[in-house]
Each structure stands twice: as structure tokens, then as C-alpha cells.
Residue frames as qw, qx, qy, qz and C-alpha x, y, z in Angstrom:
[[0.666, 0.419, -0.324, 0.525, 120.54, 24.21, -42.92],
 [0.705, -0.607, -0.092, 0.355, 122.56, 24.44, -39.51],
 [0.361, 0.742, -0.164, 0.541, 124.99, 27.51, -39.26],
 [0.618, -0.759, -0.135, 0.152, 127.56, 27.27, -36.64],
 [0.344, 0.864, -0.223, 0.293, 130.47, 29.14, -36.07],
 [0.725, -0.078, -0.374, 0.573, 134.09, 27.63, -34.12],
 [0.264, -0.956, 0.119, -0.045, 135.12, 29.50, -31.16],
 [0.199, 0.725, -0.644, 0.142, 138.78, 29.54, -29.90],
 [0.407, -0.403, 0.797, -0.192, 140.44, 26.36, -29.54],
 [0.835, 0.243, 0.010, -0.494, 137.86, 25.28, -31.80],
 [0.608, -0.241, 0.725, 0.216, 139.10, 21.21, -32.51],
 [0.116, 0.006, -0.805, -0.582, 138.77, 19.18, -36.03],
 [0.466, -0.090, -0.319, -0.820, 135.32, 18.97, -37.66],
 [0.511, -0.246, -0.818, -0.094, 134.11, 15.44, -36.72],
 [0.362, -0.255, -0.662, 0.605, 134.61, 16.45, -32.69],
 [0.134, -0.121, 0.013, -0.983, 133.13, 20.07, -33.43],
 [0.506, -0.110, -0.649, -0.557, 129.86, 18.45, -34.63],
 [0.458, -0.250, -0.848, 0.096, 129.89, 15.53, -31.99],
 [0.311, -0.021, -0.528, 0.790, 130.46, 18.06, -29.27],
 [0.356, 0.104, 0.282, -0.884, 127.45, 20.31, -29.94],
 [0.805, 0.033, -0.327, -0.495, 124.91, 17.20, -31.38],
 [0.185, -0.324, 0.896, -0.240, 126.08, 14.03, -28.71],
 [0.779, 0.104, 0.470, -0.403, 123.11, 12.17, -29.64],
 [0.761, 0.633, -0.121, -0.077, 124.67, 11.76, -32.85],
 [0.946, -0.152, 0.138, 0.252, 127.96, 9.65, -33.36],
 [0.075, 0.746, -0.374, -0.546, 130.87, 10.75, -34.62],
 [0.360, -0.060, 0.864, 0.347, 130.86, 8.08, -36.95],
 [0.327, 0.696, 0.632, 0.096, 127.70, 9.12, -38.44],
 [0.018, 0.936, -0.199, -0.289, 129.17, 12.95, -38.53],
 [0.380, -0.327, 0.741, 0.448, 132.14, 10.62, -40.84],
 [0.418, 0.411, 0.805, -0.095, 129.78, 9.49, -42.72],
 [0.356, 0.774, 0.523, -0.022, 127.97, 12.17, -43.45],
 [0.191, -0.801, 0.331, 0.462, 131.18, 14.57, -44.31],
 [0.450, -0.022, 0.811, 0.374, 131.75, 11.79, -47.06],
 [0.285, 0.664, 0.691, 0.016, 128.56, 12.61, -48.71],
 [0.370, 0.051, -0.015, 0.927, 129.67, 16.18, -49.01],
 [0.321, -0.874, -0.259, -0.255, 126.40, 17.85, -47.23],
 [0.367, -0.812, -0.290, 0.349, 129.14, 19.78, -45.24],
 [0.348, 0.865, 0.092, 0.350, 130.24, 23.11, -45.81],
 [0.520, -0.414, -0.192, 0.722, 133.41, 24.97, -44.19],
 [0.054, -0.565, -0.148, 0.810, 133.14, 28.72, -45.13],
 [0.562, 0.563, -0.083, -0.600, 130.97, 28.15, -48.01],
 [0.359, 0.461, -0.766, -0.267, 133.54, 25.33, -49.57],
 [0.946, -0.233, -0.022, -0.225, 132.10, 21.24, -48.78],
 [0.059, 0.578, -0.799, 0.154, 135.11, 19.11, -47.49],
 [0.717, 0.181, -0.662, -0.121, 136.05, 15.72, -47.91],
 [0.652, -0.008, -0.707, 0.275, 136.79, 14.38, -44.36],
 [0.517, -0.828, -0.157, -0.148, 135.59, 14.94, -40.67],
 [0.733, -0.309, -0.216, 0.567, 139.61, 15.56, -39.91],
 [0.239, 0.665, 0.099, 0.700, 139.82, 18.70, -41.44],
 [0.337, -0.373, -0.493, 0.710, 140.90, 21.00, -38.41],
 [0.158, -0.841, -0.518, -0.008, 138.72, 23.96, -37.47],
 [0.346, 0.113, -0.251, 0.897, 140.19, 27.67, -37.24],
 [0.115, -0.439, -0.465, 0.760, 138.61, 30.33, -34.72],
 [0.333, 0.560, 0.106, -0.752, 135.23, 32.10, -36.54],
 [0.072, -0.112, 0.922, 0.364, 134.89, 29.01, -39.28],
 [0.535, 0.116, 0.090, -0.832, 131.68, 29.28, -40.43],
 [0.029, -0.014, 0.993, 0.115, 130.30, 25.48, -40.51],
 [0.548, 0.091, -0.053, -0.830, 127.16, 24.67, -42.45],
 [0.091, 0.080, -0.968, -0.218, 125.09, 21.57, -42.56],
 [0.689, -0.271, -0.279, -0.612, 121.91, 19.69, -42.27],
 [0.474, -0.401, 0.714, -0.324, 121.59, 17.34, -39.47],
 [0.403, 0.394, -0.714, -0.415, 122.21, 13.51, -40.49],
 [0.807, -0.161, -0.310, -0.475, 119.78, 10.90, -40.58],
 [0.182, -0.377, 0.860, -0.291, 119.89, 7.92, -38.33],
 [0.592, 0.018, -0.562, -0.577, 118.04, 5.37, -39.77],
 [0.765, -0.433, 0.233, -0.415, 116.63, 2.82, -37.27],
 [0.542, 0.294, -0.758, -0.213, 118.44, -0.33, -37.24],
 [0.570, 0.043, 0.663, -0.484, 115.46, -2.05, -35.64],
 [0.560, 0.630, -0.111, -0.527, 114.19, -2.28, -38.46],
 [0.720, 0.381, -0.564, -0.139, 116.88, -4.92, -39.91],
 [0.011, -0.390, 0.829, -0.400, 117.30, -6.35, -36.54],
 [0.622, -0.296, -0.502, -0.523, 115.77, -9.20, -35.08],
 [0.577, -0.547, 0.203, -0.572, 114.09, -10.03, -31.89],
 [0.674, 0.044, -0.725, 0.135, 115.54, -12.98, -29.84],
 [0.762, -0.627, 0.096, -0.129, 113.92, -14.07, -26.12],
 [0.573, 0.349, -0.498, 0.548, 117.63, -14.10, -24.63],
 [0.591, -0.639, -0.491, 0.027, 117.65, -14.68, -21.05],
 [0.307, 0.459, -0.297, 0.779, 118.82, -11.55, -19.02],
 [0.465, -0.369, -0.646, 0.480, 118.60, -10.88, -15.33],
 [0.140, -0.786, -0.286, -0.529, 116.32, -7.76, -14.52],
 [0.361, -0.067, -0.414, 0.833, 117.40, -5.38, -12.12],
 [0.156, 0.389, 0.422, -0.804, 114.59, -3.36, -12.56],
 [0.151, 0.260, 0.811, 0.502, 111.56, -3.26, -15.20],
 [0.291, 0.554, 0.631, -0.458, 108.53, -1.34, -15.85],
 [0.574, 0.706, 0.393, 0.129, 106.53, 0.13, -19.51],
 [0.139, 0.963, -0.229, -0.017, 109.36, 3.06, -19.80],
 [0.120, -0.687, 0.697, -0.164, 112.78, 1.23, -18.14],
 [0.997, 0.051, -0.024, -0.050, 114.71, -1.96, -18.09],
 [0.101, -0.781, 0.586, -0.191, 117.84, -2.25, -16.05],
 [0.976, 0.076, -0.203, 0.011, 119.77, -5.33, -16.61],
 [0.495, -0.645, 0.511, 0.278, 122.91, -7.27, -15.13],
 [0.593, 0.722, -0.313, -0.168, 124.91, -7.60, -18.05],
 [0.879, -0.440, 0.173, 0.057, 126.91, -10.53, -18.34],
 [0.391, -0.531, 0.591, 0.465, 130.72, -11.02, -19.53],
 [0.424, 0.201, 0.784, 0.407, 131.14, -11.82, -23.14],
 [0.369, 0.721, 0.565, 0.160, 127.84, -10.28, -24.30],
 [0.089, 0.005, 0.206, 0.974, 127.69, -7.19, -26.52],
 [0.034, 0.425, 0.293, -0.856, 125.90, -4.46, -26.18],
 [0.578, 0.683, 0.128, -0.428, 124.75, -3.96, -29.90],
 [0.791, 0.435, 0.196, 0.381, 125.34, -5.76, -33.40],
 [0.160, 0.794, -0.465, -0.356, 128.55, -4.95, -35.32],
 [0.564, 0.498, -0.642, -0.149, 131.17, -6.91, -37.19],
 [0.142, 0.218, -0.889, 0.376, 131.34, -10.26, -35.62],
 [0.223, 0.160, 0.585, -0.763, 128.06, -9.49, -33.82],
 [0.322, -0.126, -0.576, -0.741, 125.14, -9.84, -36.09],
 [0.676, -0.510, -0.309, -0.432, 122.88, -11.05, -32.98],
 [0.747, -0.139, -0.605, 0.238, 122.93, -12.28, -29.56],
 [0.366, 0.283, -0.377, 0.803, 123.20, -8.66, -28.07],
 [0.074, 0.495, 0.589, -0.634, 121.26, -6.92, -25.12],
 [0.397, 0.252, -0.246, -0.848, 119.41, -4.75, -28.49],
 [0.332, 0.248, -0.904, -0.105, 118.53, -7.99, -29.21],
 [0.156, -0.366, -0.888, 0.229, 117.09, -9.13, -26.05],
 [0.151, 0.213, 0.204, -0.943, 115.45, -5.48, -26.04],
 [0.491, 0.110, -0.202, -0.840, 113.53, -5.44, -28.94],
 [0.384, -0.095, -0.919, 0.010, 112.24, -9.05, -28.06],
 [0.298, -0.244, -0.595, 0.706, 111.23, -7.56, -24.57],
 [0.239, 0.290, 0.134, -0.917, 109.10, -4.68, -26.07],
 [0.355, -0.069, -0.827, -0.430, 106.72, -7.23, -27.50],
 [0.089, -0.207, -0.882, 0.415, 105.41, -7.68, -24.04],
 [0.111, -0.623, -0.558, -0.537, 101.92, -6.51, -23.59],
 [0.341, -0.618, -0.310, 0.637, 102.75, -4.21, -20.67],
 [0.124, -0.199, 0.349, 0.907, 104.58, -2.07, -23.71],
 [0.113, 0.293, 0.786, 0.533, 101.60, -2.51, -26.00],
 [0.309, -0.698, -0.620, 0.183, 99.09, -1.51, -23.94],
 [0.110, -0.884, 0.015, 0.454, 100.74, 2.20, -24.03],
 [0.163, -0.403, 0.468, 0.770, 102.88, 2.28, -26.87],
 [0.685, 0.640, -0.228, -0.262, 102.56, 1.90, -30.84],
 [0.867, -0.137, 0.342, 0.336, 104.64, -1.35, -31.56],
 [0.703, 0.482, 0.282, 0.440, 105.23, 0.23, -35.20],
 [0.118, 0.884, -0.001, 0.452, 106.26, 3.54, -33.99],
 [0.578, -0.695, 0.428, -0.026, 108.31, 2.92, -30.52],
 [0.762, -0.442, 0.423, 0.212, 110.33, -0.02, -32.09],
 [0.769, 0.375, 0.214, 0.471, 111.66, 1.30, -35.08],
 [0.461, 0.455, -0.083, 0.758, 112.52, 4.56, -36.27],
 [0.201, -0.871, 0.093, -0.440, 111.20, 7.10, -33.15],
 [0.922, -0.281, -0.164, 0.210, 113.41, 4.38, -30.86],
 [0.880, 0.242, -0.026, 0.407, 116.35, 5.08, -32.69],
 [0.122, -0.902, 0.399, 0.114, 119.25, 7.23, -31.10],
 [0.127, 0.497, -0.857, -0.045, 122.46, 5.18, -32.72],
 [0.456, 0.009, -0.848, -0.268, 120.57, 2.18, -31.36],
 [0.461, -0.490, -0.380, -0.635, 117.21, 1.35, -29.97],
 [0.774, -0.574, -0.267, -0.024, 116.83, 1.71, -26.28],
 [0.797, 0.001, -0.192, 0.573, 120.52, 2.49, -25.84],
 [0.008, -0.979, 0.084, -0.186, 121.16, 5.43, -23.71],
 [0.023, -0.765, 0.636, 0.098, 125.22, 4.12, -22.69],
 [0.950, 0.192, -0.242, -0.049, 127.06, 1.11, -23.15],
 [0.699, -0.579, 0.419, -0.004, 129.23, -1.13, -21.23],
 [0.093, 0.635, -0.741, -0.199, 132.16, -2.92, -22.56],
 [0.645, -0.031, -0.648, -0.404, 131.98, -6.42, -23.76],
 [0.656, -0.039, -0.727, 0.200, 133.34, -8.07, -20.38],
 [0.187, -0.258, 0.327, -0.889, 131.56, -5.58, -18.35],
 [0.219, -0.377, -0.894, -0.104, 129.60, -7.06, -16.27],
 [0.108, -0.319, -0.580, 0.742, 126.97, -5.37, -14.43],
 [0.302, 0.681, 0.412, -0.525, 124.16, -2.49, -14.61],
 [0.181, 0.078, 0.574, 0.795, 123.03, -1.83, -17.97],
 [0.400, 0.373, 0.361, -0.755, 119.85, 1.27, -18.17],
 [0.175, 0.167, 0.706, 0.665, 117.58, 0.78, -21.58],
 [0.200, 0.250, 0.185, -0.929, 115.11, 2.52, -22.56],
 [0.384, 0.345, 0.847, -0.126, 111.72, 1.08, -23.52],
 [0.295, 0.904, 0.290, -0.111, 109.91, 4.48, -25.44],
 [0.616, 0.417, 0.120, 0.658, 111.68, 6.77, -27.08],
 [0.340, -0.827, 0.041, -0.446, 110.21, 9.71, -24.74],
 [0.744, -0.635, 0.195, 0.065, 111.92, 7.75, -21.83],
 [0.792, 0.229, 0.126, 0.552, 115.30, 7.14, -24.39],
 [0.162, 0.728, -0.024, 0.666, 115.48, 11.32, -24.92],
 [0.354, -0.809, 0.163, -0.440, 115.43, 11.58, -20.75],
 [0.889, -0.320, 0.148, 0.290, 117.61, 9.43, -19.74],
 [0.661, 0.392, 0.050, 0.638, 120.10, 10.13, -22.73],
 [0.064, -0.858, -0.137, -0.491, 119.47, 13.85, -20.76],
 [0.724, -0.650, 0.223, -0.056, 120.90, 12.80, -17.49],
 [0.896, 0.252, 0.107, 0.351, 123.61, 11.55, -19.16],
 [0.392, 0.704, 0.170, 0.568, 123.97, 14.54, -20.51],
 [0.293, -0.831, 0.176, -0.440, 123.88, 16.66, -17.03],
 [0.347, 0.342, -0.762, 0.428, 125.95, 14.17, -15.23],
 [0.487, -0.393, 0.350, -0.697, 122.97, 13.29, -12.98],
 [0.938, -0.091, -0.274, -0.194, 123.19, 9.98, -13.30],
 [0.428, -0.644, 0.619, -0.137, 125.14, 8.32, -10.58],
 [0.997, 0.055, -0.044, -0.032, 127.14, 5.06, -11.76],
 [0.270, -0.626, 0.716, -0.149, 130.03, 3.13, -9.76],
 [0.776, 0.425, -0.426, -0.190, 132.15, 0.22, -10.60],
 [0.607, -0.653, 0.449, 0.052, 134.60, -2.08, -8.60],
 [0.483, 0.783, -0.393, -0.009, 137.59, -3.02, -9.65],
 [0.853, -0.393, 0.169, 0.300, 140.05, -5.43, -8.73],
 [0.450, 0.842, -0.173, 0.241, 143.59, -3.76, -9.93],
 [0.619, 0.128, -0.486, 0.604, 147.37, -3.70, -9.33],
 [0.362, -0.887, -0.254, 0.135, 148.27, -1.87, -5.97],
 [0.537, 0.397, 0.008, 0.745, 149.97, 1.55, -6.18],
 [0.238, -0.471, -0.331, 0.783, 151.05, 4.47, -4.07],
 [0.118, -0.173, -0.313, -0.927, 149.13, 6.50, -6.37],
 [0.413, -0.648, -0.510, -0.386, 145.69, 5.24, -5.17],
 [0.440, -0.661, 0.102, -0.599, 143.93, 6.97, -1.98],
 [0.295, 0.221, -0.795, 0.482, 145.47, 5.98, 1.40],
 [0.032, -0.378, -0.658, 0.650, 142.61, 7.35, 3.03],
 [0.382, 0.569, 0.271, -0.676, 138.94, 8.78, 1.63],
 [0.672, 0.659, 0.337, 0.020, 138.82, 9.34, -2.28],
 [0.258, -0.540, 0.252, 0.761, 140.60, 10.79, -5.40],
 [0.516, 0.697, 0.343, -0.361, 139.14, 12.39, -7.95],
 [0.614, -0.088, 0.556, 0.554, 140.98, 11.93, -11.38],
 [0.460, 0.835, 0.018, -0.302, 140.53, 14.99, -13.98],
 [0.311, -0.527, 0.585, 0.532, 142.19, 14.18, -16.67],
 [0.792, 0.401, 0.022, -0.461, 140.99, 14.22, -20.34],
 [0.529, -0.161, 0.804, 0.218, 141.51, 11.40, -22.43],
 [0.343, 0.685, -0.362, -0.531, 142.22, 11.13, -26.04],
 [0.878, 0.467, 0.038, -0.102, 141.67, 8.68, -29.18],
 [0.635, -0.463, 0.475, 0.396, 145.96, 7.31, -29.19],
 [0.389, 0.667, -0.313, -0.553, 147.40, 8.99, -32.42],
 [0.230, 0.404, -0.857, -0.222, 149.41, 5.31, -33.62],
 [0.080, -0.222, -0.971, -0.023, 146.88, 2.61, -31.86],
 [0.262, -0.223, -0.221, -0.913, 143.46, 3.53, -32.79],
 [0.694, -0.241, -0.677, -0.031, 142.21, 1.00, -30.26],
 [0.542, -0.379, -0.428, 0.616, 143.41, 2.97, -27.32],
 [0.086, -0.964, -0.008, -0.253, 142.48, 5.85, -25.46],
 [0.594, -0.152, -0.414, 0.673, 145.54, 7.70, -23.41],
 [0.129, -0.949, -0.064, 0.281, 145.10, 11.03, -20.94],
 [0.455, 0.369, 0.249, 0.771, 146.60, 13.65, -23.68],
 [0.103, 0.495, 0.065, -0.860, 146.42, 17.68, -23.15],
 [0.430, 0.251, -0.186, -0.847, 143.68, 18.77, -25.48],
 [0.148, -0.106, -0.983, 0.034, 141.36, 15.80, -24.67],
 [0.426, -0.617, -0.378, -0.543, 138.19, 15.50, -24.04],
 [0.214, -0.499, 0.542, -0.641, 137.73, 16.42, -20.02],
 [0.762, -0.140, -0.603, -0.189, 137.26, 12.86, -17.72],
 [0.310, -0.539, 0.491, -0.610, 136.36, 12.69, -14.28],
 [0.829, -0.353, -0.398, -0.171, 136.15, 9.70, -11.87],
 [0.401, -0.681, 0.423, -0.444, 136.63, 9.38, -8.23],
 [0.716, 0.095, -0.690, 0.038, 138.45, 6.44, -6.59],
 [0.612, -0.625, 0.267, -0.405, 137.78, 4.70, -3.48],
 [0.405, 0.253, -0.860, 0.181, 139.84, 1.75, -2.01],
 [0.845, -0.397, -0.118, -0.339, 137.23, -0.76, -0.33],
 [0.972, -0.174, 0.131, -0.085, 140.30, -3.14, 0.23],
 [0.461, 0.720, -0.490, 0.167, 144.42, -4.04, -0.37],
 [0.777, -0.589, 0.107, 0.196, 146.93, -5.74, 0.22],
 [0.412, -0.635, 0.380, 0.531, 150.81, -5.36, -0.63],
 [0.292, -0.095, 0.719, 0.624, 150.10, -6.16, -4.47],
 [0.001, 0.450, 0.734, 0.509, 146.57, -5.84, -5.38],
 [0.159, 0.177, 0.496, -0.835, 143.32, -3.49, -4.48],
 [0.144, 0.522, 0.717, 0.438, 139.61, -3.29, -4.89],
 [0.159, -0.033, 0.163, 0.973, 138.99, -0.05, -6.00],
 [0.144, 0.766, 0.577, -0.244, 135.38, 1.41, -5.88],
 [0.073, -0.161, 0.179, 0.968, 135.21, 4.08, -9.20],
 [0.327, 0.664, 0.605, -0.295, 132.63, 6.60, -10.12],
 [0.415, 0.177, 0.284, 0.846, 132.09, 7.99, -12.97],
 [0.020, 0.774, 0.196, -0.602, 131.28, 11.65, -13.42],
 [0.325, 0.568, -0.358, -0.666, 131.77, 11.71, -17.00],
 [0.861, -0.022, 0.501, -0.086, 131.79, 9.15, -19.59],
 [0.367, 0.642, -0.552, -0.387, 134.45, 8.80, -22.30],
 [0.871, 0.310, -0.349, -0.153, 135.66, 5.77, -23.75],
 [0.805, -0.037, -0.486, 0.339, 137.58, 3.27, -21.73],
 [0.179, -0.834, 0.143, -0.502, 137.28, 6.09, -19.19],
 [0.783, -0.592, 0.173, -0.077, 137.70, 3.72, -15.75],
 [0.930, 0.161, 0.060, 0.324, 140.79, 1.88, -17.64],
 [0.415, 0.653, -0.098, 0.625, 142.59, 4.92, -18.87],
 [0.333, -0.794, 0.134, -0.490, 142.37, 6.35, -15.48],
 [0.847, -0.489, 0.201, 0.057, 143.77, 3.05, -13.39],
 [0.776, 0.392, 0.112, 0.482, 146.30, 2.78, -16.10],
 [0.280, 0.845, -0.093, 0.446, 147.48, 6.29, -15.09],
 [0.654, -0.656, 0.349, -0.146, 147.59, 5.59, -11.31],
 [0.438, 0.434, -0.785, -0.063, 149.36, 2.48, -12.25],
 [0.442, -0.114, 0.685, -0.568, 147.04, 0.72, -11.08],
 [0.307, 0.211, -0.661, -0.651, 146.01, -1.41, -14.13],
 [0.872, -0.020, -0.195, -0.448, 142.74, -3.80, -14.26],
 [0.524, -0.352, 0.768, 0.107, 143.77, -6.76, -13.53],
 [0.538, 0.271, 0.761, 0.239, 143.26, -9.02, -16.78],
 [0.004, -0.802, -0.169, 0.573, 143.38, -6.09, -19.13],
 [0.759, 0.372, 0.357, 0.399, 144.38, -6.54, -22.70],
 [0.409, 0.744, 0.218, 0.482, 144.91, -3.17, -23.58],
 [0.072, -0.894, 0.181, -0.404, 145.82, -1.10, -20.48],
 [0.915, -0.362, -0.096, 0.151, 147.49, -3.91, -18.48],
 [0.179, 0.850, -0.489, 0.079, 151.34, -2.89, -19.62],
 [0.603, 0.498, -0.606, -0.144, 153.98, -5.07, -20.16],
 [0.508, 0.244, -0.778, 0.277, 154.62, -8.33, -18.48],
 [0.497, -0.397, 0.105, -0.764, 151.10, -7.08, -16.69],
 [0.734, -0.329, 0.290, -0.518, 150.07, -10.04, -13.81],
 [0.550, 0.163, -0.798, 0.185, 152.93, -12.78, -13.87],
 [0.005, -0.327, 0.789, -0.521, 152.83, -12.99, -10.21],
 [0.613, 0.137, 0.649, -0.430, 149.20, -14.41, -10.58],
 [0.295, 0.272, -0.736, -0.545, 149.27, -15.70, -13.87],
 [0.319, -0.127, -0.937, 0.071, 147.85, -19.30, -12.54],
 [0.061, 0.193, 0.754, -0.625, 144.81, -17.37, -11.27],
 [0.313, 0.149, -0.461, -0.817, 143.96, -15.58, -15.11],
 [0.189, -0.312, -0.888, -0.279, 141.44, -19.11, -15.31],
 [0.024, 0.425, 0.728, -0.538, 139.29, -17.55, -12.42],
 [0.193, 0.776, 0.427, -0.422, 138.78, -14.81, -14.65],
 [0.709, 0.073, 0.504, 0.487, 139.48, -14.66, -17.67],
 [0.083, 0.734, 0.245, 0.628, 138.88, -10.77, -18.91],
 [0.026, 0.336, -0.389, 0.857, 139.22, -7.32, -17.14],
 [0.270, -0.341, -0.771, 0.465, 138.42, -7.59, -13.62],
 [0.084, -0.206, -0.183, -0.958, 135.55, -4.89, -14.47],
 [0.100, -0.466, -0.839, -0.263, 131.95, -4.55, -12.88],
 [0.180, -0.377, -0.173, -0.892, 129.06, -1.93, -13.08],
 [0.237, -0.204, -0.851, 0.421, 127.96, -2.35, -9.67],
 [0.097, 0.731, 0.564, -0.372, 125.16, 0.56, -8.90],
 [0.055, -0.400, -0.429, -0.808, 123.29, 2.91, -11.46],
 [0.064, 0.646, 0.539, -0.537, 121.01, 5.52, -10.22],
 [0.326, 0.150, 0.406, 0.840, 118.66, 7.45, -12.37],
 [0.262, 0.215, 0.442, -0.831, 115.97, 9.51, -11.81],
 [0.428, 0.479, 0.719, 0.263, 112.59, 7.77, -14.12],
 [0.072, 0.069, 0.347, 0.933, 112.08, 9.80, -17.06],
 [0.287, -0.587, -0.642, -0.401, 108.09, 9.76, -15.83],
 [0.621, -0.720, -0.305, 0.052, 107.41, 9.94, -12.21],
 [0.140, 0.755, -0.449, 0.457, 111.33, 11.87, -11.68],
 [0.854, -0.518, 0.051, -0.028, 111.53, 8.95, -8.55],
 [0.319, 0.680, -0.653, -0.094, 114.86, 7.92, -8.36],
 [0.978, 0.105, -0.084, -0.158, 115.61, 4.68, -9.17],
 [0.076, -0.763, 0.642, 0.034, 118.78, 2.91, -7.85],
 [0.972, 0.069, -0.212, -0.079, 119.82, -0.64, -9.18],
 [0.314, -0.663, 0.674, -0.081, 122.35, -2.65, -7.71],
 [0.866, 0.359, -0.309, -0.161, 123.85, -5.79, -9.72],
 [0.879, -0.366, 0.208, 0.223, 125.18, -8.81, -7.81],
 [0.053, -0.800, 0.539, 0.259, 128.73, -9.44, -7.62],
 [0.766, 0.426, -0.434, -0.208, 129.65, -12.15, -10.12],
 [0.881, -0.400, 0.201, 0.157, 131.09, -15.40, -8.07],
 [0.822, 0.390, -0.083, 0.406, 134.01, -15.26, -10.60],
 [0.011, 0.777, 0.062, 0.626, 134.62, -11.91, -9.64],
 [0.430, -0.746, 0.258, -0.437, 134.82, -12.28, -6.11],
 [0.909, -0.285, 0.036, 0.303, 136.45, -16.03, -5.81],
 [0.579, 0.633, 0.003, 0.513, 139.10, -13.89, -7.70],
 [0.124, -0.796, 0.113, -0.582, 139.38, -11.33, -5.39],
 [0.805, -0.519, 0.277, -0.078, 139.61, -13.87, -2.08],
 [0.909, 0.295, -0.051, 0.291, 142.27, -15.69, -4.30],
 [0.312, 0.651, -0.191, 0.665, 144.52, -12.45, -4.25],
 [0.456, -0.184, -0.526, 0.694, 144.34, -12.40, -0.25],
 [0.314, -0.279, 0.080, -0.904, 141.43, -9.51, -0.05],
 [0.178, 0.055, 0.774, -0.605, 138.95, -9.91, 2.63],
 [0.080, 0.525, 0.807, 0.261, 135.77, -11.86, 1.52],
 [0.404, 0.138, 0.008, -0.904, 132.93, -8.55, 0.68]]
């Protein structure tokens, strides 16, 4: 049994949990609050909203994560290697594809093309098949140290071992991983005229659309730095890094500049890109892509920098709008 204790400011239970266990979901910290294995000052409670007062005395066991390798299957899906070797596997993710089964999703994702991939007999040859691709894999899902949105295109890191899943997920964790995005987005006097700007601002779970994040006071904290590569009197492309990673982190942040994605469902705002409506075919989803990942290997500590082409959509898009071919 875990015994922690809220400090000041301390949030609701689910976030308490996530905050000091991140390898663990907060969905699975829902979950397991259902089950009543948690305690609040001795009493179990029904729901991971339950707010937290200062010197709460929170008791639990830490909750399983069951592999779901295990009910997944392997499928030789063709993905474009950015980098590869018995520990790592850096792909260019294309548009469309998901990241990992859910509702809707029941195959076809990059887990998918993973655990297909760790069949090879590079992996064998050092691992345990039965022990690397099921349950010692498993952080939320095998190989997955972040994840990219569906119509992200671009770098995606995985992890091959589960030793090389815990150091990566670690860099994560220290912000040493370096990873930048380009954007195509409206143009606004909010973005940088000249050098960078660095956007702190935390961003919260929208109280009425549970589908949206919005920068709220008593968010989680979200940094990313913006560069303009390019503009002209209506549009820009927008070099961002992150320095944290929350949830629709790059969106929520252009959406503040007013500088929305371009082809944005959710952060676009109203009557978002009439004036190029008749250009939406070039590209038909946010104008998103994970352009360089640097990490440092979780063996040798080299660092390792990938760099995923720009998509042709992506850039006929971008000449379309009157920016200078890149």
C-alpha cells in the first residue's frame, strides 16, 4: 500500500495520482477508483473527481496494466523508417493512421505495425519474444513512449524492449527530448515578427466540451516556442517546439495567438478558412507535421536525430497560399 499525502493547491484525485505516477493513465487511475482500492483519509471513494484538500492522506496500491499485446495482433503494415535498430524504431507517420487500437480502431495502427516488426530476428537474437512483447512491453501500450494525433503526420519514437520503453518514456519525462513541428496557420499580429515566442500557458480538459482542451488558470503548465519560417498577409508557416507535452498542446497554443491550424476541426473557430475554402481538397485535415525528434538512445546515450520528409500535400498547400516553395 502507497501512502501519499496532498500538498497545497493539491487538485482532484484522478490528476493527484496521474501527476506523481505519469506512466500510468488517468484513465486507468478511473478505473481503478471504481474498484474501490482507493482510500481518502481512511474512507474508499467512488470517483477519481473527488477534489483533494491540503494534508489528505491518500492510500492505494498501484494499478495493474495488463498488456494489450497480448489480445492484439501483428500485421506487416508498410511504414517508412526514419531510423531502426534492436532497441528503437522511428517512423514517418502518415495522415489518417492511429496510433493505437480503440473504438473504431480494432487494427491497422502503428502498435500494430510494431508488434509485427519485433518478430524480426535482429529483436530475437537479444530479446525473449514471450517476455518483451507482452506484458514487460506494456506501459498503456507496447512500445509507445508519446503519441501523435491521427492526422499527424510525421516523427513517431517506439520502443522495441521494454528497458529502452522505461528510457525514453524518461526523457520525456525530463524534457530532454527535442521535438518540432511546422505548421501552416492563419496569420496574426500575435505571432513573432522577429526570432521566437515562447508560449507558457497551461492548458485544461474544457469543463462543457470534453473533446477540447482550452489555456485555463489552474492547468496543467504548457510550453512551446514559435518560430515563423514564412508569411504572407493571411497565412504563416510556423516552426513549433514543444517543451512540454499536453494534449492538443501545439493547437491550443495557435488557437490562442489566433493563429489557428489551418484545416482544424476543433480549434479552427467560426467561419475558420472561407477565403481558401477551394484549397481544403489539397489537404484535407489539420495542416499538422512532426518534422524533427531528437533523443538520446536509451543504450549507447548517442543522440539520435530523425527528420521526416515534408508530405507533398503539405507543401503543394503551402505554395497554394502564396508562401515561398521550402
Amino acid at each position: 500500500m502507497i501512502s501519499l499525502r496532498a500538498e497545497d493547491g493539491a487538485p482532484r484525485l484522478d490528476r493527484f495520482l496521474a501527476d506523481r505516477f505519469p506512466e500510468i493513465p488517468r484513465a486507468r487511475w478511473d478505473v481503478h477508483v471504481r474498484t474501490g482500492a482507493i482510500r481518502v483519509n481512511g474512507q474508499p471513494v467512488a470517483k477519481g473527481g473527488v477534489k483533494l484538500r491540503p494534508g489528505d492522506l491518500v492510500e492505494t496500491e498501484l494499478p495493474v496494466i495488463a498488456a494489450p499485446a497480448a489480445h492484439l495482433e501483428a500485421e506487416a503494415i508498410d511504414l517508412t523508417t526514419l531510423f531502426e535498430d534492436a532497441h528503437l524504431w522511428i517512423v514517418d507517420k502518415p495522415a489518417g493512421m492511429v496510433v493505437h487500437p480503440g473504438p473504431g480502431h480494432a487494427g491497422g495502427t502503428v502498435v500494430n505495425a510494431l508488434l509485427h516488426r519485433l518478430k524480426a530476428p535482429v529483436v530475437m537474437e537479444a530479446h525473449d519474444e514471450e517476455t518483451e512483447n507482452t506484458e514487460e512491453l506494456a506501459s498503456g501500450w507496447p512500445g509507445l513512449v508519446h503519441r501523435l494525433d491521427r492526422y499527424t503526420t510525421g516523427c513517431l519514437c517506439l520502443a522495441k524492449t521494454a528497458e529502452a520503453q522505461r528510457a525514453i518514456q524518461d526523457q520525456f519525462k525530463a524534457h530532454t527530448v527535442e521535438k518540432r513541428y511546422l505548421a501552416l496557420v492563419r496569420h496574426s499580429p500575435r505571432l513573432p515578427q522577429l526570432g521566437s515566442l515562447l508560449i507558457d500557458e497551461p492548458i485544461a480538459r474544457h469543463k462543457q466540451d470534453r473533446l477540447r482542451m482550452v489555456v485555463a488558470t489552474g492547468g496543467r503548465q504548457a510550453q512551446t516556442r514559435i518560430r515563423v519560417l514564412a508569411r504572407t498577409t493571411s497565412v504563416a508557416l510556423v516552426e513549433c517546439e514543444l517543451l512540454t507535452g499536453r494534449t492538443h498542446q501545439i493547437r491550443v497554443h495557435l488557437a490562442h495567438l489566433r493563429a489557428p491550424l489551418m484545416g482544424d476541426p476543433l480549434y479552427g473557430g467560426p467561419g475558420r478558412w472561407k477565403d481558401v475554402d477551394g484549397l481544403a481538397l489539397l489537404l484535407p485535415h489539420p495542416a499538422l507535421h512532426a518534422w524533427k525528434l531528437s533523443v538520446n538512445h536509451p543504450v549507447t546515450g548517442a543522440r539520435i536525430a530523425a527528420e521526416a520528409p515534408i508530405p507533398d500535400a503539405f507543401r503543394s498547400l503551402a505554395i497554394s497560399l502564396g508562401l515561398p516553395e521550402f
